[in-house]
LUMDREN-689293 format. One line per 5 residues: number of its first residue (from 0); their letters; for each residue x, y, z of N, C-alpha, C, CB. Coordinates in steps of 0.2 Angstrom, whole numbers. Atoms other than C-alpha are relative to their C-alpha. Glycine has a CB too. Layout:
// residues N
NUM = a = X,Y,Z,X,Y,Z,X,Y,Z,X,Y,Z ~ ...
END
This chain:
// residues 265
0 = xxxxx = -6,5,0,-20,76,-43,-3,-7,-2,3,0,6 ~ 3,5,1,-24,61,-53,3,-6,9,4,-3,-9 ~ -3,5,-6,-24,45,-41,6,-5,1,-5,-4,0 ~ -8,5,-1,-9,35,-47,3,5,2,5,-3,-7 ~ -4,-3,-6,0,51,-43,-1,2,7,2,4,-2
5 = xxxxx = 2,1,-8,-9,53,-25,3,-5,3,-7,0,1 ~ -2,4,-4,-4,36,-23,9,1,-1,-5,-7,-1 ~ -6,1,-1,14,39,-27,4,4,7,3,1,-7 ~ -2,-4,-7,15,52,-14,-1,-2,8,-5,5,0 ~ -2,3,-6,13,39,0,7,0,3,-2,-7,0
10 = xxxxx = -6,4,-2,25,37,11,-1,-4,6,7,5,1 ~ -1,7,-4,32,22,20,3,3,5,4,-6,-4 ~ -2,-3,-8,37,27,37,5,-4,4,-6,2,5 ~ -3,8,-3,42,9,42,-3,-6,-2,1,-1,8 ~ 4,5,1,36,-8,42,-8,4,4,3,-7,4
15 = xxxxx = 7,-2,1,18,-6,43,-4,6,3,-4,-6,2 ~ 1,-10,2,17,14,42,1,3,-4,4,6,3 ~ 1,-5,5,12,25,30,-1,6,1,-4,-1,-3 ~ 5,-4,-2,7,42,29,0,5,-7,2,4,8 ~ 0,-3,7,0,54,16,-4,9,3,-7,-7,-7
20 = xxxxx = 2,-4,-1,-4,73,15,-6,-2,-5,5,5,1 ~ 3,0,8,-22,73,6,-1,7,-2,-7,-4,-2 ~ 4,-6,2,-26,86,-5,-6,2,-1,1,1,-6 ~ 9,0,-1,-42,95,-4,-6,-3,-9,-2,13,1 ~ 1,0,8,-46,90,-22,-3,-11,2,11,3,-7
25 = xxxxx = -1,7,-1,-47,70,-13,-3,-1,6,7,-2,-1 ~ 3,-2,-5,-58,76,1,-8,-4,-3,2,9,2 ~ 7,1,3,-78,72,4,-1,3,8,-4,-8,-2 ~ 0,-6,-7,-83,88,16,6,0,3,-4,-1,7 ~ -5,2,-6,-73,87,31,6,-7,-1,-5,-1,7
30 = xxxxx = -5,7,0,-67,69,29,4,0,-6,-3,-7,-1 ~ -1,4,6,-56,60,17,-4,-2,-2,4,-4,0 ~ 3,2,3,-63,52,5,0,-7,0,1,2,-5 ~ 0,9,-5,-68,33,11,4,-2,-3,-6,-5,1 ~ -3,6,5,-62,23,-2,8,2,2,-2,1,-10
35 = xxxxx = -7,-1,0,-45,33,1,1,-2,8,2,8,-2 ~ 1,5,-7,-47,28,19,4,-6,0,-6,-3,0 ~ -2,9,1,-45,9,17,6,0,-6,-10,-7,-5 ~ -4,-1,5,-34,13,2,6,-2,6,-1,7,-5 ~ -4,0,-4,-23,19,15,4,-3,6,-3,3,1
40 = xxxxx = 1,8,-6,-24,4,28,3,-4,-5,-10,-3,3 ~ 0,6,4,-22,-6,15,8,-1,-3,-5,1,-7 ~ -8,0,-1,-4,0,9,4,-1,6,2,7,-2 ~ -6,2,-9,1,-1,29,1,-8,-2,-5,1,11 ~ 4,8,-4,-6,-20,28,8,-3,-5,-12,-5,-3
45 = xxxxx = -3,3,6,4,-21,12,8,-1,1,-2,3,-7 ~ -4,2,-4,21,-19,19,4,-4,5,0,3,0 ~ -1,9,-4,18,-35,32,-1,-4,-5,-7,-4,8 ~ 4,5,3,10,-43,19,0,3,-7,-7,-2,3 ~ 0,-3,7,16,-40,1,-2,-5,-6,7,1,-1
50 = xxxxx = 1,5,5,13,-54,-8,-8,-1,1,5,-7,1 ~ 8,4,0,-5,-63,-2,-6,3,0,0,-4,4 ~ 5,-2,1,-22,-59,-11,-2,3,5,-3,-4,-2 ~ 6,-4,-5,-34,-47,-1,-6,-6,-2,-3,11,-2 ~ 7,2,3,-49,-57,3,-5,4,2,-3,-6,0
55 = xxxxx = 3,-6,-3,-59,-45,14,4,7,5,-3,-4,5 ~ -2,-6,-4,-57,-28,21,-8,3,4,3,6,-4 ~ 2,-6,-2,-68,-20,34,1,4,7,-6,-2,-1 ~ 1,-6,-3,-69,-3,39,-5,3,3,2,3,-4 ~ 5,-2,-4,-77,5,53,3,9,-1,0,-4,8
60 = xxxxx = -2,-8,2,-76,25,47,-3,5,8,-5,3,-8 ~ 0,0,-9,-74,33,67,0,9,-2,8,-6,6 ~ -2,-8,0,-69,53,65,3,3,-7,6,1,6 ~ -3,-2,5,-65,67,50,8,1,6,-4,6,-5 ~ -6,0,-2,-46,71,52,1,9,2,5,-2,-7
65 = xxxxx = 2,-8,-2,-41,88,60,4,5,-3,2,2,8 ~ -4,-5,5,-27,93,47,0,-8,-7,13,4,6 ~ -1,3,8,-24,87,29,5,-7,1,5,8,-6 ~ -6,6,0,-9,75,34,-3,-8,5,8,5,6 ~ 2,6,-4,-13,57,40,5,-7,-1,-8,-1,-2
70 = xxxxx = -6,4,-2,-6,42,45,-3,-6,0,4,2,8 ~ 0,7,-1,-7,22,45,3,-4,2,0,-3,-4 ~ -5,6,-4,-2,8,56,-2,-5,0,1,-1,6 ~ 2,6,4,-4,-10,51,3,-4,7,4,-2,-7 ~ -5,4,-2,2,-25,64,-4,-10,-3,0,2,11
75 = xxxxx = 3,7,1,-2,-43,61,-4,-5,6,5,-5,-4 ~ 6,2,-7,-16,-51,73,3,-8,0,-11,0,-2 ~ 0,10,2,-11,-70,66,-1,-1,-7,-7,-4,4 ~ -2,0,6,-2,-76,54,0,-9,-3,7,4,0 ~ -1,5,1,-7,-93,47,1,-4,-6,-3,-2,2
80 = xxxxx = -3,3,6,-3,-107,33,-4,5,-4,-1,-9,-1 ~ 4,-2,5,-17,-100,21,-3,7,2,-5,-6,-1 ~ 4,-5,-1,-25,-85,30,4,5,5,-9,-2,2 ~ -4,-5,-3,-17,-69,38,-4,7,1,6,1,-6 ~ 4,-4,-5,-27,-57,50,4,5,0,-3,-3,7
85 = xxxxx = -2,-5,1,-23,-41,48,-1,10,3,-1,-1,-5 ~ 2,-4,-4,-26,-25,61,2,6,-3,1,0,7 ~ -1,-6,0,-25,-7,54,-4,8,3,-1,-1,-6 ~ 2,-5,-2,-29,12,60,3,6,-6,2,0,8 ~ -2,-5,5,-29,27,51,0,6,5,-5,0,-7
90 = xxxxx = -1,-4,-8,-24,40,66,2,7,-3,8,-3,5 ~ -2,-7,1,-23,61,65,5,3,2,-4,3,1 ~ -10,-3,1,-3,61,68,2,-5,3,4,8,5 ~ -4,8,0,10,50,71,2,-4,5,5,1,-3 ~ -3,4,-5,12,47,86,-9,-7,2,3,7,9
95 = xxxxx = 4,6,2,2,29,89,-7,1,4,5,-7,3 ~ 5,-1,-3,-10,38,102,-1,5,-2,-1,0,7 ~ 3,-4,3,-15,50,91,-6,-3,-2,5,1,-4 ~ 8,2,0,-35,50,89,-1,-3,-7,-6,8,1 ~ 1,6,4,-41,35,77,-5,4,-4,-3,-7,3
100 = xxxxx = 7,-1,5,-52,40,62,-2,-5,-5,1,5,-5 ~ 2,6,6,-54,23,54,4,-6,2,2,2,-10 ~ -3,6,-1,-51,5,60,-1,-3,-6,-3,-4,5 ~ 0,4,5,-47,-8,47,2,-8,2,4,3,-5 ~ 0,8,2,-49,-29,45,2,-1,-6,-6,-3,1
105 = xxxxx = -1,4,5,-39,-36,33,1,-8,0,5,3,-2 ~ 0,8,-2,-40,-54,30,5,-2,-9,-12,-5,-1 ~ -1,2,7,-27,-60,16,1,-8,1,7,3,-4 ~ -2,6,2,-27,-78,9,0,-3,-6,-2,-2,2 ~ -2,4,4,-19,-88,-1,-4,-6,-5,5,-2,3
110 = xxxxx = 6,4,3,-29,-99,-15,0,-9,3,2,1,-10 ~ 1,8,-1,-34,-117,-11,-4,-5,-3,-2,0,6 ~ 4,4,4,-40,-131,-19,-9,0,1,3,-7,-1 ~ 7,-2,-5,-60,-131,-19,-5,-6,-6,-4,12,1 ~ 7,3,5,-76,-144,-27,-3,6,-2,-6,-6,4
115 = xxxxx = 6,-2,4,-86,-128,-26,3,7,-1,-8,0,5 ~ -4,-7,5,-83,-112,-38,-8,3,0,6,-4,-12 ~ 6,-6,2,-101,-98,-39,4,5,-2,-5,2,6 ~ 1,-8,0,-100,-80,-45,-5,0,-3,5,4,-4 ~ 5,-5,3,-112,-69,-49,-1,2,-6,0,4,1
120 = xxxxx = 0,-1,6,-118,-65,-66,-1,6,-1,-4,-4,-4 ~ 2,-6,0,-119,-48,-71,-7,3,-3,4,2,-3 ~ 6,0,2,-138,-45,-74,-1,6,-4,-3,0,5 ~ 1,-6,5,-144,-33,-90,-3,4,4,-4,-2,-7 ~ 3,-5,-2,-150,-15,-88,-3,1,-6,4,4,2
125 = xxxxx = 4,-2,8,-165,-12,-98,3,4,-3,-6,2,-1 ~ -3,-5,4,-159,1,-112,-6,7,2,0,-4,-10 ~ 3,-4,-2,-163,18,-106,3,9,-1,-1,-2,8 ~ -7,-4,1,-153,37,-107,2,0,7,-1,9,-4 ~ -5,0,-5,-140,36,-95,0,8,3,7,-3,-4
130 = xxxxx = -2,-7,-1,-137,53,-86,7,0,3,-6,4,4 ~ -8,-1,0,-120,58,-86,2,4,4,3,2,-6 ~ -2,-4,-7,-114,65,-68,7,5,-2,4,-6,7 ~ -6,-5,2,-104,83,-70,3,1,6,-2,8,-4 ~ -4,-2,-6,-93,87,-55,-2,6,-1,8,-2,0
135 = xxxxx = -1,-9,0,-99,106,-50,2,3,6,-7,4,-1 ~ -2,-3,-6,-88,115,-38,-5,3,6,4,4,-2 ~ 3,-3,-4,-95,119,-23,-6,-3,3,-1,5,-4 ~ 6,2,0,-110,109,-24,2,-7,1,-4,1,-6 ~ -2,8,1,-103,92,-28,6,-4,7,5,-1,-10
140 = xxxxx = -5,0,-4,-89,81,-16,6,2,-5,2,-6,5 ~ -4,-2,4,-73,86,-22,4,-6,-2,4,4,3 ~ -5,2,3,-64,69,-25,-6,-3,-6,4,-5,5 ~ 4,3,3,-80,65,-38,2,1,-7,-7,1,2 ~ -3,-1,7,-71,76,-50,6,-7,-4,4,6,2
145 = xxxxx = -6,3,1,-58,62,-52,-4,-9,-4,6,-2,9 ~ 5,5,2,-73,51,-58,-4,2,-6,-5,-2,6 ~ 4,-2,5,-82,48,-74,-7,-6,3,4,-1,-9 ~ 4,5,-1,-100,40,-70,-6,3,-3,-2,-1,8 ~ 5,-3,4,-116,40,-79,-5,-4,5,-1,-3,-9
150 = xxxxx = 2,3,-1,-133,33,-71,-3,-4,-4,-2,2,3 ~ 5,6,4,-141,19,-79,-6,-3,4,5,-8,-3 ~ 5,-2,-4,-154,16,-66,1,3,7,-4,-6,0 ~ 1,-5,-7,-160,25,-50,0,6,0,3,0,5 ~ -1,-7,0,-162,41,-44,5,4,1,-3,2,2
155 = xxxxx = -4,-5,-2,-152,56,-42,0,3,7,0,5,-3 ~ 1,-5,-9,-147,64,-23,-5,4,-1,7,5,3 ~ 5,-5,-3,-162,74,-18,-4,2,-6,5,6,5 ~ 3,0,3,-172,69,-30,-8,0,1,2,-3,-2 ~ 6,4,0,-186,62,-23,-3,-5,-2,-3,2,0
160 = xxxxx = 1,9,3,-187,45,-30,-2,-4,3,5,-4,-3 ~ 1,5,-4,-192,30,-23,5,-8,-2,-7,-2,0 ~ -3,7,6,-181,17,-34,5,-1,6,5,1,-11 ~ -3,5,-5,-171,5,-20,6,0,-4,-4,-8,1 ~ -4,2,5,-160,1,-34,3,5,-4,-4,-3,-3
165 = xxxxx = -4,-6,1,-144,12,-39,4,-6,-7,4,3,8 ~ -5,1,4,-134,7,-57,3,5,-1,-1,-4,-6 ~ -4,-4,4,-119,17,-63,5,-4,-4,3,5,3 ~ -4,4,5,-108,14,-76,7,6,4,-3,1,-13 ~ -5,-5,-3,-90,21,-68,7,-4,-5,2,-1,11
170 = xxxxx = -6,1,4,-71,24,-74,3,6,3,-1,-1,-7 ~ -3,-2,-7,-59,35,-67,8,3,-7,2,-9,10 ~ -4,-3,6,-52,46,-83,7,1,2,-4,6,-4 ~ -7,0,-3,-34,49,-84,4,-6,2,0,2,5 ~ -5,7,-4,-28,31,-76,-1,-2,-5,-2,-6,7
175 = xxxxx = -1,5,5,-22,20,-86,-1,-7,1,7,1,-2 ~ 5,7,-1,-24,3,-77,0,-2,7,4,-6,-5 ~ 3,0,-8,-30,-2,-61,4,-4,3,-9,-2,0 ~ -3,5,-7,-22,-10,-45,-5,-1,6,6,3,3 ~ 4,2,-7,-31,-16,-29,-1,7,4,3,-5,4
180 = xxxxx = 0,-5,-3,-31,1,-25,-6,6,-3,6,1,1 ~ 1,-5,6,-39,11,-41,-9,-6,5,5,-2,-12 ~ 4,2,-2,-52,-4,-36,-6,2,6,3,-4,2 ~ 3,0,-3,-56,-1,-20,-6,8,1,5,-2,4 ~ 3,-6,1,-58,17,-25,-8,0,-4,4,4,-4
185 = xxxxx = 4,2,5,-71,14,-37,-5,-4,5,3,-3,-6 ~ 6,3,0,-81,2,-28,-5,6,8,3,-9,2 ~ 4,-5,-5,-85,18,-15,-1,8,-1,4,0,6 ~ 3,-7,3,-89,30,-27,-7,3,0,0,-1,-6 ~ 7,1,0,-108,27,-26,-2,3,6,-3,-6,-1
190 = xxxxx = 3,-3,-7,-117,38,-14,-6,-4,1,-2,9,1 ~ 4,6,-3,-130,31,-2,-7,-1,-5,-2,3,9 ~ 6,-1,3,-146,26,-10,-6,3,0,-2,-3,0 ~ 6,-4,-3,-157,34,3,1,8,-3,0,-2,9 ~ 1,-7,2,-151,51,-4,-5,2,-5,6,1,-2
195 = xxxxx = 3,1,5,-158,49,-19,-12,1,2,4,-8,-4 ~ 6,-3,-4,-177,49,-8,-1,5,0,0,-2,5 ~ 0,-5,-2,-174,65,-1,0,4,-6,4,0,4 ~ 1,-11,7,-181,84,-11,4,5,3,-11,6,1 ~ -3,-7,-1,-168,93,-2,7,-3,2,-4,5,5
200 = xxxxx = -7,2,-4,-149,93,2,1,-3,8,5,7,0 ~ -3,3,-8,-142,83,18,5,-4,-1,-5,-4,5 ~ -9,2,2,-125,76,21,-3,-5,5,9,5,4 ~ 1,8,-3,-125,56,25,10,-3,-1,-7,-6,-6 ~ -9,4,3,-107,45,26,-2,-6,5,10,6,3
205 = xxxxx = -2,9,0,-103,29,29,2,0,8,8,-3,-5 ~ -1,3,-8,-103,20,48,5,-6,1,-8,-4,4 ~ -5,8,0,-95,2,42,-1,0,-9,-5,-9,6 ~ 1,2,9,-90,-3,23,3,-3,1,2,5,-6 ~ -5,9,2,-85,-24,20,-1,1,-7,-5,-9,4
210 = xxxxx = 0,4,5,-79,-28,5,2,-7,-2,3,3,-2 ~ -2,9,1,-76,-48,-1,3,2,-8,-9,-7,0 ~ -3,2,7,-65,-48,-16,-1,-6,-2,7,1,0 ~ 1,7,3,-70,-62,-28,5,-1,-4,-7,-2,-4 ~ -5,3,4,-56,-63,-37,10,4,1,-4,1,-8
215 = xxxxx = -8,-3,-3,-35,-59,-34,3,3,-8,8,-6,5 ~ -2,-4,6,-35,-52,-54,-2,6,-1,-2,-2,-5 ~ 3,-5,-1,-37,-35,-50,7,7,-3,-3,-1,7 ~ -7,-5,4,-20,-26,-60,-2,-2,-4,8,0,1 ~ 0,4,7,-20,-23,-77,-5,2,-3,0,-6,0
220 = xxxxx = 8,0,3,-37,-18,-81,0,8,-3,-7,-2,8 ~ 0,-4,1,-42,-3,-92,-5,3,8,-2,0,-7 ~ 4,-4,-6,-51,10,-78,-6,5,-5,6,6,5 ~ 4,-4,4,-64,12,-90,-7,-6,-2,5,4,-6 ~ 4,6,3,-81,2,-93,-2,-2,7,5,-6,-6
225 = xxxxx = 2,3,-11,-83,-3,-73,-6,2,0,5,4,10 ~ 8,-1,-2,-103,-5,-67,1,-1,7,-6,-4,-5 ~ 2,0,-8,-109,-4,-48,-8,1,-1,5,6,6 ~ 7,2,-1,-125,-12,-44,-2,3,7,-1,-8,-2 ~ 1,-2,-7,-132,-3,-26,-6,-1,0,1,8,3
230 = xxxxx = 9,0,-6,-148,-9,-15,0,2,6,-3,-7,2 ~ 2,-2,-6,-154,-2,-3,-6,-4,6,-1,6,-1 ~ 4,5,-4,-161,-16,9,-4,1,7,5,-4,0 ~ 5,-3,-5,-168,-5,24,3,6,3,-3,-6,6 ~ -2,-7,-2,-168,11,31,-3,2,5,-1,4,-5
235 = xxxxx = 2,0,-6,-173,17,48,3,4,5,0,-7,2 ~ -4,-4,-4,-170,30,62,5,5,-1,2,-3,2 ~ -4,-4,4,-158,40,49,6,-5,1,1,7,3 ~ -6,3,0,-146,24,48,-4,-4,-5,5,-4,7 ~ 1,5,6,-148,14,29,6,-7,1,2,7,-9
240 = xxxxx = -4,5,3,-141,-2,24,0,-4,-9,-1,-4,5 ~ 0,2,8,-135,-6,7,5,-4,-3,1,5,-2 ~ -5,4,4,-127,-18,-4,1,2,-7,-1,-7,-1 ~ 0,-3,9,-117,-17,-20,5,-7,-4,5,11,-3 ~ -4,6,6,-108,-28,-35,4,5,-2,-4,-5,-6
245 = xxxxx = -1,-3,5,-94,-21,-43,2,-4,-5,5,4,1 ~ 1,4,7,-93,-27,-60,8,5,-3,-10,3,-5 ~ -6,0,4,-75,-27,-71,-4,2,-5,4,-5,-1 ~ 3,-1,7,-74,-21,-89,-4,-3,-3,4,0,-3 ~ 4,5,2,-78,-38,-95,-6,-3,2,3,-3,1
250 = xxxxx = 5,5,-2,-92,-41,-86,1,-3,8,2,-6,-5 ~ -2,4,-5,-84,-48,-73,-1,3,6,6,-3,-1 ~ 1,-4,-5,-89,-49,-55,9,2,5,-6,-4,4 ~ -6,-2,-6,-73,-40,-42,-1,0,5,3,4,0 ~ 0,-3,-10,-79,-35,-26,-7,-1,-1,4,10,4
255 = xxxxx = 8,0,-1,-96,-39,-16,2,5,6,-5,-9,2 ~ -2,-5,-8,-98,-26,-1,-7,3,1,5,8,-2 ~ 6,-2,-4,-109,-20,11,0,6,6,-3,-6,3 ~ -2,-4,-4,-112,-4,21,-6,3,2,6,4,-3 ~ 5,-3,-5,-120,5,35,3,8,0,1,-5,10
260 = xxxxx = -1,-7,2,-124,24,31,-5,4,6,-4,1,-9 ~ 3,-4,-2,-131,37,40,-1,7,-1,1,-1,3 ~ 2,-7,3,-141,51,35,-5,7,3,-3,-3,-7 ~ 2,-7,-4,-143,68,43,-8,3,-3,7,7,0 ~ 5,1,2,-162,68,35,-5,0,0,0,-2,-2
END
């Protein structure tokens, strides 16, 4: 199932409730698939809060789910002139004590005048061959199929490499143009860096994943041409930390994010 139509299959339950059966085709092992996660959270938030930019989200990824069907609840923490605090859970049935598998922080706010304007520039990749990720059943997660990614630098999972440093060139074939949601997907495509160390298979996922949206132009875009930059800035005890950039068609930077992995290794 492509992902516009995964996402048309939400449903709105009420103000800030959602809930979505996922298909195994949109899974990673046992869990959902993170990005679809916060996805998830994100539609609840978006029913309090329809109109004003996202500027942060983070997610603490807590339990996989115990059946295919899951649920979202949104309330608002505090709601002020410019910025709008935003509590989400993503829960394994519908009733509201039902067991939590993902907290969410949403922060929206509205633009404000400012003297100081930075972004980030998108830094060249020496010219190299790219290797071009096949989705193989069985072997691969299953929502990866729904992804086109090449590497442009770092290693591959359970390679044994040492390179810190992860590029891929991503896109997400099939979609036609992206929303803050196609986004978020994409910027949690990249598996951990420390995998890529390791000469043999082991399963790692995500503890905490912040995103910072640098910009509220994020509809509209082809889903094709997108780069993510990943560092891996230390690793220890079998819990990695890592950052990444996602990079737009143009160049341009969208999202900065940072996240706490852990790897059974």
């Amino acid at each position: 199932m492509q992902f516009s139509e995964l996402l048309g299959q939400v449903e709105t339950l009420g103000e800030g409730v959602v809930a979505l059966t996922v298909p195994d085709d949109w899974k990673q092992g046992r869990a959902v698939f993170g990005g679809l996660q916060t996805v998830l959270t994100l539609l609840a938030m978006r029913t309090l809060v329809p109109a004003v930019p996202v500027r942060t989200l983070q997610t603490t990824f807590i339990a996989p789910p115990s059946s295919s069907r899951v649920y979202a609840r949104a309330r608002i923490l505090r709601q002020g002139k410019s910025a709008t605090h935003v509590e989400a859970r993503l829960l394994d049935g519908e009733d509201e004590q039902a067991d939590t598998l993902a907290v969410v922080m949403g922060v929206f706010g509205s633009a404000r005048p400012s003297v100081v304007s930075l972004l980030p520039v998108m830094p060249p990749v020496p010219a190299s061959d790219p290797f071009h990720f096949r989705y193989r059943p069985g072997a691969s997660p299953t929502f990866t199929q729904h992804f086109s990614a090449s590497w442009l630098r770092g290693g591959l999972p359970f390679k044994g490499g040492n390179d810190t440093q992860a590029v891929l060139a991503l896109g997400m074939p099939g979609e036609t143009a992206s929303t803050e949601a196609h986004v978020i997907a994409l910027a949690d495509y990249i598996p951990p860096v420390a995998l890529s160390f390791m000469k043999t298979p082991a399963p790692g996922s995500s503890m905490t994943w912040m995103l910072e949206f640098l910009t509220d132009q994020m509809t509209g875009l082809p889903l094709e041409g997108w780069r993510v930059d990943a560092e891996m800035s230390a690793a220890g005890d079998g819990y990695t930390s890592q950052s990444l950039v996602l990079w737009g068609p143009q160049g341009q930077p969208v999202v900065l994010g940072r996240q706490n992995m852990v790897i059974f290794g």
